[in-house]
DRENNUVO-814807 format. One line per 2 residues: number of its first residue (from 1); their letters; for each residue x, y, z of C-alpha. Coordinates in steps of 0.05 Angstrom, whole numbers, always signed. Layout:
N
NUM> A> X Y Z ~ ... .
This chain:
561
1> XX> -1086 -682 +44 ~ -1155 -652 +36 .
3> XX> -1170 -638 +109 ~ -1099 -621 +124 .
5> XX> -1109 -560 +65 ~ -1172 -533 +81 .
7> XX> -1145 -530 +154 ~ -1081 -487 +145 .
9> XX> -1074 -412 +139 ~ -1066 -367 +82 .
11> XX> -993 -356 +103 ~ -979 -432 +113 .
13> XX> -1012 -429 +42 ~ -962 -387 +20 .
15> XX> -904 -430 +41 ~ -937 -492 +15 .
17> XX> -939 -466 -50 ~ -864 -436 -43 .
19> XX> -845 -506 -28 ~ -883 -533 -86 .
21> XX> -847 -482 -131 ~ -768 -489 -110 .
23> XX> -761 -469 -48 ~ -718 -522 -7 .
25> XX> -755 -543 +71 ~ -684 -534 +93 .
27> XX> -684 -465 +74 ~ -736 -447 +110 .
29> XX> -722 -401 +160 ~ -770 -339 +198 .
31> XX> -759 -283 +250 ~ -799 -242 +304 .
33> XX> -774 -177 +296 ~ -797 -129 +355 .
35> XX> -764 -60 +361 ~ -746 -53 +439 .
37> XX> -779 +14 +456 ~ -833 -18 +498 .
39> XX> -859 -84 +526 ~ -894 -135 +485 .
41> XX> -970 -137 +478 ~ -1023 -189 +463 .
43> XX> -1016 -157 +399 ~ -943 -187 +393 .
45> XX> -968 -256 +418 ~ -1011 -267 +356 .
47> XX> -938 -253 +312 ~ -901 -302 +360 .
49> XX> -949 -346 +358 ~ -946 -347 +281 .
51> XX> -870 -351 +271 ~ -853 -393 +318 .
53> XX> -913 -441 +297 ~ -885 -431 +228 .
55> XX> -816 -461 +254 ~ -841 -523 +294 .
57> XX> -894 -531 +238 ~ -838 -539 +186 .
59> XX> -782 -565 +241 ~ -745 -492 +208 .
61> XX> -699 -445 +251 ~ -735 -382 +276 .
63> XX> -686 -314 +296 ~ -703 -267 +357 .
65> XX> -678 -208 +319 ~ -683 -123 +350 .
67> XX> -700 -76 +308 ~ -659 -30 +353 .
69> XX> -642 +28 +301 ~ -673 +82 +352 .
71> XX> -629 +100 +396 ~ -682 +152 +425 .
73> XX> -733 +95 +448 ~ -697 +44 +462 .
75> XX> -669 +17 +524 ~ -634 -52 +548 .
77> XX> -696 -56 +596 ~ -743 -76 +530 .
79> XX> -699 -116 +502 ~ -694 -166 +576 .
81> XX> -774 -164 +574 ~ -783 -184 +506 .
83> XX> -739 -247 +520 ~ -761 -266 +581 .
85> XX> -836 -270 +551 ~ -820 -303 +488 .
87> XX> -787 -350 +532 ~ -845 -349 +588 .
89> XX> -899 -368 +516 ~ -865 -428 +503 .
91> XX> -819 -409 +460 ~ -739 -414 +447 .
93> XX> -710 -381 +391 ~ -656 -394 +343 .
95> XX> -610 -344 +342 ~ -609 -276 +369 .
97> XX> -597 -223 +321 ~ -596 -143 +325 .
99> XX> -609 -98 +260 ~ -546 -58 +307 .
101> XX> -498 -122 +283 ~ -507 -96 +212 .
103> XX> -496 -17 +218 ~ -429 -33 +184 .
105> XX> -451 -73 +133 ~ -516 -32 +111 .
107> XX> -465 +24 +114 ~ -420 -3 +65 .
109> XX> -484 -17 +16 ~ -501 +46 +29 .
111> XX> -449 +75 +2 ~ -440 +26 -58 .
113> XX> -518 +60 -68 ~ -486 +129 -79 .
115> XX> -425 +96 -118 ~ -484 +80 -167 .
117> XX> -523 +130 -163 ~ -573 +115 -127 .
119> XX> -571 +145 -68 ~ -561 +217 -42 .
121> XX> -549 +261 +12 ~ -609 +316 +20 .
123> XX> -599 +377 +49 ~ -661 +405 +59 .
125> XX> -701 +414 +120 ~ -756 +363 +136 .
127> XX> -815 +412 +122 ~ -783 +430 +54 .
129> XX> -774 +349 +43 ~ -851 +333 +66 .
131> XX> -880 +394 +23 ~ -837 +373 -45 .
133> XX> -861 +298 -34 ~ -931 +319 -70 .
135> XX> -988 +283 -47 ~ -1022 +212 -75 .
137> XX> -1052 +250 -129 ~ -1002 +293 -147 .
139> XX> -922 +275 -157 ~ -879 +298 -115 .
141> XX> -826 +344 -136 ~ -744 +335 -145 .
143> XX> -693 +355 -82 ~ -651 +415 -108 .
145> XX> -592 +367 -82 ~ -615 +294 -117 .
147> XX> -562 +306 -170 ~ -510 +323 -133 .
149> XX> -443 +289 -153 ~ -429 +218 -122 .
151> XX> -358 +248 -99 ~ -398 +308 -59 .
153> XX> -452 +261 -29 ~ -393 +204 -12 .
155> XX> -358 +258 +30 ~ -425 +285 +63 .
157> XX> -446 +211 +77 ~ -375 +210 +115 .
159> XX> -386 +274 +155 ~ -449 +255 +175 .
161> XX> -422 +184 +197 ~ -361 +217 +231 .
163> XX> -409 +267 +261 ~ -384 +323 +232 .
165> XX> -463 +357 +219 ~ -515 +369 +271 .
167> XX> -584 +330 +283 ~ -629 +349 +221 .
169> XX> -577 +379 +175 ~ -574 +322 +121 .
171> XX> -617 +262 +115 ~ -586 +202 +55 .
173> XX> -644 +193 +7 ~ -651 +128 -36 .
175> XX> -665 +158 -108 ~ -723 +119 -134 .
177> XX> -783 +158 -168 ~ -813 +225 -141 .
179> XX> -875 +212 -194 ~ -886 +139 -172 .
181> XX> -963 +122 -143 ~ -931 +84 -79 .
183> XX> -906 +155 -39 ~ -858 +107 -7 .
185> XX> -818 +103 -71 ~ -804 +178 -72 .
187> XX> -739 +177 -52 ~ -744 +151 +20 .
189> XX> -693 +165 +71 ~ -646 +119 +92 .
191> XX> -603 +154 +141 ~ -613 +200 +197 .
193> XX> -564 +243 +246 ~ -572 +221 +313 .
195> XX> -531 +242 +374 ~ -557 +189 +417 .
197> XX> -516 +129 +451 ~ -547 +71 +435 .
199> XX> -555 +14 +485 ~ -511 -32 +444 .
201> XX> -457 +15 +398 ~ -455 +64 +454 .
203> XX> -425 +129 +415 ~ -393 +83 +360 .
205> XX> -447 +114 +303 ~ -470 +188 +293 .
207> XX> -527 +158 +234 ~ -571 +111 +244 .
209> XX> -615 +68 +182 ~ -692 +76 +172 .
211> XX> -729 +19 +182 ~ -740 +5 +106 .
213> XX> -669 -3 +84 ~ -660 -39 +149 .
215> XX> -711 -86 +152 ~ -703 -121 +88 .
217> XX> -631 -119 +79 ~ -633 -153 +149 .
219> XX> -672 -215 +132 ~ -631 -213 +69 .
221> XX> -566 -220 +119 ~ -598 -275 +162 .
223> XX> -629 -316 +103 ~ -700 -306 +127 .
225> XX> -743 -335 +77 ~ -812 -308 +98 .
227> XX> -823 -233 +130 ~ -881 -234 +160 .
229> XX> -910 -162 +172 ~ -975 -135 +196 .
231> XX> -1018 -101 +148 ~ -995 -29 +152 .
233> XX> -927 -55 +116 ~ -969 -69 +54 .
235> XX> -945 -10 +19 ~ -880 -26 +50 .
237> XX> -867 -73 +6 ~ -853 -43 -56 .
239> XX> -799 -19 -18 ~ -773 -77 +8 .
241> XX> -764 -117 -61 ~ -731 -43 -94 .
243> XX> -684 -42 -39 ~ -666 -123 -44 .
245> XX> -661 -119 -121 ~ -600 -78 -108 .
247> XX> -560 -121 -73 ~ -590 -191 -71 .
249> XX> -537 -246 -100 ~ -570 -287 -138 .
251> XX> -544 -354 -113 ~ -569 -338 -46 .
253> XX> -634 -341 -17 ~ -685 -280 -28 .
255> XX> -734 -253 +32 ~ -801 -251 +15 .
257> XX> -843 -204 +48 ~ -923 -213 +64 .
259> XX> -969 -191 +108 ~ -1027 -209 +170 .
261> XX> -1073 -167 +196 ~ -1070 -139 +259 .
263> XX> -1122 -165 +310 ~ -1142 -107 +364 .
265> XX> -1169 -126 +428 ~ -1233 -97 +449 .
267> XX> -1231 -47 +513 ~ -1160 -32 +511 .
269> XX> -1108 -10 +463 ~ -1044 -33 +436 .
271> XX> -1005 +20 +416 ~ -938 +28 +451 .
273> XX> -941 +100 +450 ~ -1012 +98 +485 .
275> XX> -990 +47 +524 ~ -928 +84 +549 .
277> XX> -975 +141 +560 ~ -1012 +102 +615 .
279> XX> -951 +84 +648 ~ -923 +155 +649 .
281> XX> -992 +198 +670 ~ -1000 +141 +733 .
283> XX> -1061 +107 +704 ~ -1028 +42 +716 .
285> XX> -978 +39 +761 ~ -925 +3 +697 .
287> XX> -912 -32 +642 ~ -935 -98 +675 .
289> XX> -995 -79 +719 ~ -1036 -131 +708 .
291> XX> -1095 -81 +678 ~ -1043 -81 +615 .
293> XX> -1050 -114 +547 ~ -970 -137 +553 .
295> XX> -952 -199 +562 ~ -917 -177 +620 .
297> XX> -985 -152 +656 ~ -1027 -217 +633 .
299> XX> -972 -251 +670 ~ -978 -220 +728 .
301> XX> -1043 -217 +728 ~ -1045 -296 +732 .
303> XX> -1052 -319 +655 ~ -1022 -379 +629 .
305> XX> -971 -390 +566 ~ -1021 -435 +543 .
307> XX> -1082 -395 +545 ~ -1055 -339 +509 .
309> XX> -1022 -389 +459 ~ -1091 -419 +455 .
311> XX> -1123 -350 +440 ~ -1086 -336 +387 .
313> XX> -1093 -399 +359 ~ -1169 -388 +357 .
315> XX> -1169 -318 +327 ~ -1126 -337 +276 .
317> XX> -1092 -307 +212 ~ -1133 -264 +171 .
319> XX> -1126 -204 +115 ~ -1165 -169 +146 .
321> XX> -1163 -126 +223 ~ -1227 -130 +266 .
323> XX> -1231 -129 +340 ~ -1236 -187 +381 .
325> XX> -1277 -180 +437 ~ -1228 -196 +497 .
327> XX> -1286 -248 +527 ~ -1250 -297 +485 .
329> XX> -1180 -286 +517 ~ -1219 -282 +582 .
331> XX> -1252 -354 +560 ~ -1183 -380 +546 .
333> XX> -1149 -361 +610 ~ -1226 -398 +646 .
335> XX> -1223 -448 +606 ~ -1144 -470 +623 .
337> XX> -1141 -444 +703 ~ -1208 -499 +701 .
339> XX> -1170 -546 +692 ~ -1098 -538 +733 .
341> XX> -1116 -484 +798 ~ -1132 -508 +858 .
343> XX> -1200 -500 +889 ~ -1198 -456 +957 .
345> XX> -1250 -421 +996 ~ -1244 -350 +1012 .
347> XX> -1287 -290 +1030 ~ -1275 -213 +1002 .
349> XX> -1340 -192 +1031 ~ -1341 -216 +1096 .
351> XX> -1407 -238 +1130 ~ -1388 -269 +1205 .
353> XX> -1442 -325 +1218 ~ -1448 -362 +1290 .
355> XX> -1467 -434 +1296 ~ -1498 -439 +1361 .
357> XX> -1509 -502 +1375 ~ -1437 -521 +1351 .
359> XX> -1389 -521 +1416 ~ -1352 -467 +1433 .
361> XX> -1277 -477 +1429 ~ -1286 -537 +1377 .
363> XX> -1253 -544 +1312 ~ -1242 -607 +1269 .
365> XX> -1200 -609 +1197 ~ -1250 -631 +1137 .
367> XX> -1232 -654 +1077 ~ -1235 -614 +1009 .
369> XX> -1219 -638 +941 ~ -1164 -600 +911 .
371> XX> -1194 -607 +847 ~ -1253 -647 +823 .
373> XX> -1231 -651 +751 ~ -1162 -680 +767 .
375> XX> -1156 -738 +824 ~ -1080 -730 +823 .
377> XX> -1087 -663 +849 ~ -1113 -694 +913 .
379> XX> -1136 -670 +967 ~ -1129 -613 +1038 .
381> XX> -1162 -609 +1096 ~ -1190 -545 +1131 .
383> XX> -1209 -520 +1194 ~ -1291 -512 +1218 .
385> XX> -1309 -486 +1278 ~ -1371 -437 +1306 .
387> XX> -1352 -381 +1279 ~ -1351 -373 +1205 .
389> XX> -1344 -321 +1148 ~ -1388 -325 +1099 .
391> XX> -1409 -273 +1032 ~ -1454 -215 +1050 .
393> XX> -1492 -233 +984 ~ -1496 -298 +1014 .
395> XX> -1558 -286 +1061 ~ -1618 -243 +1061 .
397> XX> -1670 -233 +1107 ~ -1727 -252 +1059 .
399> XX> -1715 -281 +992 ~ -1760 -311 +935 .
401> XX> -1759 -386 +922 ~ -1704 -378 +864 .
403> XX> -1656 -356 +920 ~ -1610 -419 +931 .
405> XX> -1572 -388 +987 ~ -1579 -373 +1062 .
407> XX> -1643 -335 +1086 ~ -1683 -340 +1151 .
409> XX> -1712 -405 +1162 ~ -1680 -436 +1097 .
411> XX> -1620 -484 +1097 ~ -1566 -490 +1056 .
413> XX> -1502 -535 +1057 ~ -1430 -501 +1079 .
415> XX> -1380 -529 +1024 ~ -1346 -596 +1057 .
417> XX> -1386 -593 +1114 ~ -1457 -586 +1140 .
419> XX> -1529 -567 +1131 ~ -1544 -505 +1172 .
421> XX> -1607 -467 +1185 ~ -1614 -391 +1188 .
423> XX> -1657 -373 +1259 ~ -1645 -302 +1269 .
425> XX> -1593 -248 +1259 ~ -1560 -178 +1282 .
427> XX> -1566 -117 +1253 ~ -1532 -46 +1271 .
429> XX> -1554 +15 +1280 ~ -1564 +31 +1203 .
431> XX> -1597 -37 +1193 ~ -1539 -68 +1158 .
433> XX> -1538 -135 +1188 ~ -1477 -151 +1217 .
435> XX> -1476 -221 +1235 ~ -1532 -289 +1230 .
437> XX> -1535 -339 +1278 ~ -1556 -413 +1260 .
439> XX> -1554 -482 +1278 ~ -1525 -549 +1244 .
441> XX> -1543 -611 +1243 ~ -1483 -649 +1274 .
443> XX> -1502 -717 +1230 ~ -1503 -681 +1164 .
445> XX> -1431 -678 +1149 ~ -1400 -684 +1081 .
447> XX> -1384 -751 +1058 ~ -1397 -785 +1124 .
449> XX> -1441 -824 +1091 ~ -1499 -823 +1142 .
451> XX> -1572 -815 +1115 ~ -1576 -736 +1136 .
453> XX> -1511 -730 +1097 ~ -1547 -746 +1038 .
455> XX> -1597 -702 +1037 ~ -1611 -656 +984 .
457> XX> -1604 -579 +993 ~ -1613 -531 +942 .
459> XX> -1551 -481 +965 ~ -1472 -493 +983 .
461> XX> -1436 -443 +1002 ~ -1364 -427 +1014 .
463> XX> -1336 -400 +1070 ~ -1281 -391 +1121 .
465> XX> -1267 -402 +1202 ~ -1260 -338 +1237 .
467> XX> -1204 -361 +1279 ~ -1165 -396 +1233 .
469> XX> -1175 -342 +1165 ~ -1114 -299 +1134 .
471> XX> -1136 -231 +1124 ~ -1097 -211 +1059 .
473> XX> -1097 -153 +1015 ~ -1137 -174 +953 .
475> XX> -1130 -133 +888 ~ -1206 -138 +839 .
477> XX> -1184 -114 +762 ~ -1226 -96 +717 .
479> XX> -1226 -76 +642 ~ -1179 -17 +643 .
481> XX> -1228 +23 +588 ~ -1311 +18 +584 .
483> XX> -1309 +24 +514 ~ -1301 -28 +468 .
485> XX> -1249 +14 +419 ~ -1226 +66 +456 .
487> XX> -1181 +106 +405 ~ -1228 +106 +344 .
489> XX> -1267 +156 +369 ~ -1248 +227 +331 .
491> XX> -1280 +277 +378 ~ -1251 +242 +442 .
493> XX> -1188 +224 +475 ~ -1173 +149 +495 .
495> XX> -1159 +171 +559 ~ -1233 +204 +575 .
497> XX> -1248 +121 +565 ~ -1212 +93 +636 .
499> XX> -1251 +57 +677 ~ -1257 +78 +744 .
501> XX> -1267 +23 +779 ~ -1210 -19 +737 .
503> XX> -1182 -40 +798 ~ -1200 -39 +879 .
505> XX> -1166 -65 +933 ~ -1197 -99 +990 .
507> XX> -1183 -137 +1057 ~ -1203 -219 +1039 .
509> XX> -1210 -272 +1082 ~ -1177 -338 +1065 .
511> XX> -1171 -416 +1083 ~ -1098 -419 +1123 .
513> XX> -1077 -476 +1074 ~ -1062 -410 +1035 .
515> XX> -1006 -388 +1075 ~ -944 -423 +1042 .
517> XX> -971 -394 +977 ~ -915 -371 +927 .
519> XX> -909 -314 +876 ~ -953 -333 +822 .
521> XX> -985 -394 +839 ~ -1056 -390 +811 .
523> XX> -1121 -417 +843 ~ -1195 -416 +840 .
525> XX> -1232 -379 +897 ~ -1295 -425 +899 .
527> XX> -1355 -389 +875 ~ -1314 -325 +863 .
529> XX> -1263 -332 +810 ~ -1194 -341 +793 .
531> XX> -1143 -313 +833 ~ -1061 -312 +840 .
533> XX> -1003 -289 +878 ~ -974 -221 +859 .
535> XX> -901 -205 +855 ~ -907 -155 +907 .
537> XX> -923 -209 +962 ~ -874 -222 +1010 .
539> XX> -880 -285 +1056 ~ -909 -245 +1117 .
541> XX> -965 -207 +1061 ~ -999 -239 +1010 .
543> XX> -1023 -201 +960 ~ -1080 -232 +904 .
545> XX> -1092 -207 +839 ~ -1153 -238 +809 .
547> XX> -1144 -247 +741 ~ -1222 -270 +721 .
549> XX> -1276 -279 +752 ~ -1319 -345 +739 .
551> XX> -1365 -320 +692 ~ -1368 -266 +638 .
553> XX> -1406 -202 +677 ~ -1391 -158 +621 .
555> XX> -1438 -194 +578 ~ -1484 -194 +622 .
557> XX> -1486 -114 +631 ~ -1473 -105 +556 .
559> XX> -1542 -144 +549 ~ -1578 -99 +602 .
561> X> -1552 -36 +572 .
C-alpha cells in the first residue's frame, strides 16, 4: 500500500480517507460542471481529467452537468462543443444534467427559505446593496427591507417569478450575517430578474438562481459526493455547507465541496472573457483557431486526446496556482505524434536543385519507411527524378566544417536516395541564389546494398521532385502572446502582448503520397516538424496546420535573450 499512497493526490487523499470514515464506494459519484458561455480550455482539461479519473479510478458514475443559469452568455452552440470534446478526451459521461432541470425545485426551496425566514426580497439598487455590504474590515450594514414580513416577500418572490418587476428592481437575498468575516455570508443573492430566453426554458422563467444557491443544491439533487472546485471557490464554501444545512435530509448523501488550484499556461490566457475578446476584435479568426488554448483549437491544430490527457497527468493536482510553461504540453503533443504520424518529406522554403548527370525525363519510386519506430506502419514509395526541391537553409555557398548540409564541393545524402555533390550554382540579380546544380553517384542508392551505398556522409536531407510535388497552402503558428503571463501585468493590456508573427501562411511543397490526405490526419514533415490537415481543406486544397515544430525554439531564444 505504501507506494500506492505516496503516489496518489491530495484529492484522491481526501476520498481515501472518506472511504475509511463511512462513506460507501458505491456512493461515490463526481461531476464536471462547465457553464456554457464559451468553449473549453486546457484549463478545463486539467478538471476533466481529474473527475473523470476520479470515476474510472473508483469504477464511480461521473455527471456532465451545465451550469446554464445565464441566460445572457449562454448559447446551445457551447453546450455542443463542450460535449463533443469531453467526448473527443476520452471521455463518456454518466448522465447529463442541467442546473436549468432544477429551476423548479430550487424555486420551491426558495421559497420554503422565506417561509422560515431566511430569505428575503431586497429592494434596493445594486450600488446601495454593494456600499451597505461594508468591507473585510468593517461589517456590512442591514437592507432597510431584510425584515420585511414573509407574506410581503412571498408575494414579491411571485411577481418577480411571474415577471411582474423590471430587470434590477428586486434581487432575493439569503439572510445569513451582514457582520460575518466571510463577505459571502452577508446576505448573498440568490435570485435575479432576467428578461432573457434561455436556450433550454425559452421564456418559461423571468428569475434566474446565482450560482451559490445553485451549485450546491445541485450536487445535493444528483447525489454528488465530491465538488471539486478551483481555488477561487475557497471562500465559496462557507456558502455552500450554509446553504446545504438548510435542506439536506439526513438519510441522504451530503456533497462535499473542496478545492484544486488552477494551473495557467504560460504565453496565453484562459479566461473566457479574454478569450472571447480575441475572437470578437479578429485576433484569431474563432473559438477554435488553432492559436487558441481550447480544446477545440488544440484539436485543430493537430493535438492528440492522449497528449493533453498525458499533460495533465504530469502537472498534476496541487493547492497551489503557478504557471506551467506550455513547453511541456508542447513536449507531450512531440512526444505522442513520435510515435503514431507518419514520416513525409516536404519543403516550405523551396530551393530547386538540378542533378545533371541524372537523365532527363527519368523517374523511379524509392522506398521510405513510414515510420522507423513502428514496422507495422510499413512502408511508401516516392518519386526521384533531376529536378528536386530542396530547403534554402539547406545549402550555402561556403560553410564551416560543423555544417552537415549541402555546400559547394561537399556531399550529403538525399533522404531514401543518393549521395550528391554540390559543383556550382545560380544566382539572380540580387545574389539570392536561385537554384544548385550537382551530380549523384548512380551506385549510391539507399539500401541497395552496394559498397558506395554504405558509405558514410555526414548530411541527409529531405526533399521533394519538382514534377511530381503538391504545392499546398501551409499555415506556421506560433505562440499567440511573447510574454510568458500576459494579463498580470498592471500598467499593460494583454492585448499589447500578441505576437505578430503567431501565424504565417505559405506555399509548401509536398511528396504526392500526400494527396488522399484527410481532415485531420497528422504527420511528421521530416526535419521540419509536425504537421496536420485543417478543417478548411477540401479534396482539391490541402491546407496544413503545423501544430509543433521538432524541437523547442522558444527555449532556445529565451536562452539568447
Amino acid at each position: 500500500m505504501g507506494e500506492e499512497e505516496r503516489s496518489l493526490n491530495f484529492i484522491e487523499h481526501i476520498v481515501e480517507e472518506d472511504l475509511r470514515e463511512g462513506y460507501v464506494k458505491n456512493d461515490l459519484r463526481f461531476r464536471f460542471p462547465p457553464e456554457p458561455n464559451g468553449y473549453l480550455h486546457i484549463g478545463h482539461a486539467s478538471s476533466i481529467c481529474l473527475n473523470f479519473g476520479l470515476g474510472l479510478r473508483y469504477n464511480a458514475p461521473v455527471n456532465l452537468r451545465f451550469d446554464d443559469t445565464n441566460p445572457a452568455k449562454e448559447e446551445k452552440e457551447y453546450v455542443d462543443a463542450i460535449k463533443k470534446d469531453v467526448e473527443w478526451l476520452g471521455y463518456q459521461w454518466d448522465t447529463e444534467c442541467y442546473a436549468s432541470d432544477y429551476f423548479q425545485q430550487l424555486y420551491d426551496w426558495a421559497v420554503e427559505l422565506i417561509r422560515q425566514g431566511k430569505a428575503y426580497v431586497d429592494s434596493q439598487s445594486s450600488e446601495d446593496m454593494a456600499e451597505q455590504k461594508g468591507t473585510p474590515t468593517e461589517p456590512g450594514k442591514e437592507s432597510p427591507f431584510r425584515n420585511r414580513s414573509v407574506e410581503e416577500n412571498l408575494k414579491l418572490f411571485e411577481g418577480m417569478k411571474n415577471g411582474d418587476f423590471d430587470e434590477g428592481t428586486h434581487v432575493l437575498r439569503a439572510k445569513i450575517d451582514m457582520a460575518s468575516s466571510n463577505m459571502l455570508m452577508r446576505d448573498p443573492i440568490m435570485y435575479r430578474i432576467l428578461h432573457r430566453p434561455h436556450h433550454r426554458t425559452n421564456t418559461d422563467w423571468c428569475i434566474y438562481p446565482m450560482y451559490d444557491w445553485t451549485h450546491g443544491e445541485s450536487d445535493y439533487i444528483e447525489q454528488v459526493s465530491h465538488s471539486l472546485c478551483t481555488l477561487e471557490f475557497l471562500p465559496h464554501r462557507e456558502l455552500y455547507n450554509w446553504f446545504l444545512d438548510q435542506l439536506v435530509d439526513s438519510k441522504k448523501l451530503r456533497p462535499k465541496q473542496r478545492e484544486f488550484a488552477r494551473r495557467n499556461l504560460s504565453h496565453t490566457v484562459v479566461s473566457k472573457r479574454k478569450l472571447l475578446q480575441l475572437v470578437e476584435s479578429g485576433v484569431v479568426n474563432g473559438w477554435d483557431d488553432p492559436r487558441m488554448p481550447t480544446i477545440s483549437g488544440l484539436r485543430r491544430r493537430g493535438y492528440t486526446p492522449e497528449s493533453i490527457r498525458n499533460f495533465a497527468d504530469t502537472i498534476g493536482i496541487a493547492k497551489r496556482e503557478n504557471i506551467v510553461d506550455v513547453s511541456l504540453l508542447e513536449f507531450h503533443v512531440r512526444e505522442h505524434l513520435n510515435k503514431i504520424a507518419p514520416r513525409v518529406m516536404a519543403v516550405l522554403n523551396p530551393l530547386k536543385l538540378v542533378i545533371t548527370n541524372y537523365e532527363e525525363g527519368k523517374e523511379e519510386w524509392l522506398d521510405a519507411e513510414n515510420n522507423p519506430g513502428d514496422e507495422a506502419a510499413g512502408s511508401r514509395k516516392v518519386p526521384f527524378s533531376r529536378e528536386l526541391y530542396i530547403e534554402q537553409e539547406d545549402f550555402r555557398e561556403e560553410a564551416n566544417r560543423k555544417f552537415f548540409r549541402l555546400k559547394l564541393g561537399g556531399e550529403v545524402r538525399l533522404k531514401n536516395g543518393y549521395i550528391i555533390k554540390a559543383e556550382s550554382c545560380t544566382k539572380a540579380d540580387d545574389g539570392n541564389i536561385i537554384e544548385v546544380q550537382c551530380t549523384y553517384d548512380p551506385k549510391s542508392k539507399s539500401g541497395s546494398g552496394t559498397e558506395e551505398s554504405l558509405r558514410k556522409v555526414k548530411g541527409t536531407l529531405h526533399w521533394v521532385s519538382i514534377a511530381h510535388a503538391i504545392p499546398t497552402e501551409v499555415r506556421l503558428y506560433d505562440r499567440l502572446f511573447t510574454d510568458e503571463s500576459p494579463d498580470t501585468h498592471k500598467d499593460k493590456d494583454f492585448m499589447d502582448f500578441v505576437n505578430p508573427d503567431s501565424l504565417k501562411k505559405i506555399t509548401g511543397y509536398l511528396e504526392p503520397s500526400l494527396k488522399n490526405a484527410k481532415i485531420g490526419d497528422r504527420f511528421q514533415f521530416q526535419r521540419l516538424g509536425y504537421f496536420n490537415v485543417d478543417t478548411d481543406s477540401t479534396s482539391e486544397n490541402l491546407i496544413f496546420n503545423r501544430t509543433v515544430t521538432l524541437r523547442d525554439t522558444w527555449a532556445k531564444l529565451e536562452q539568447k535573450s
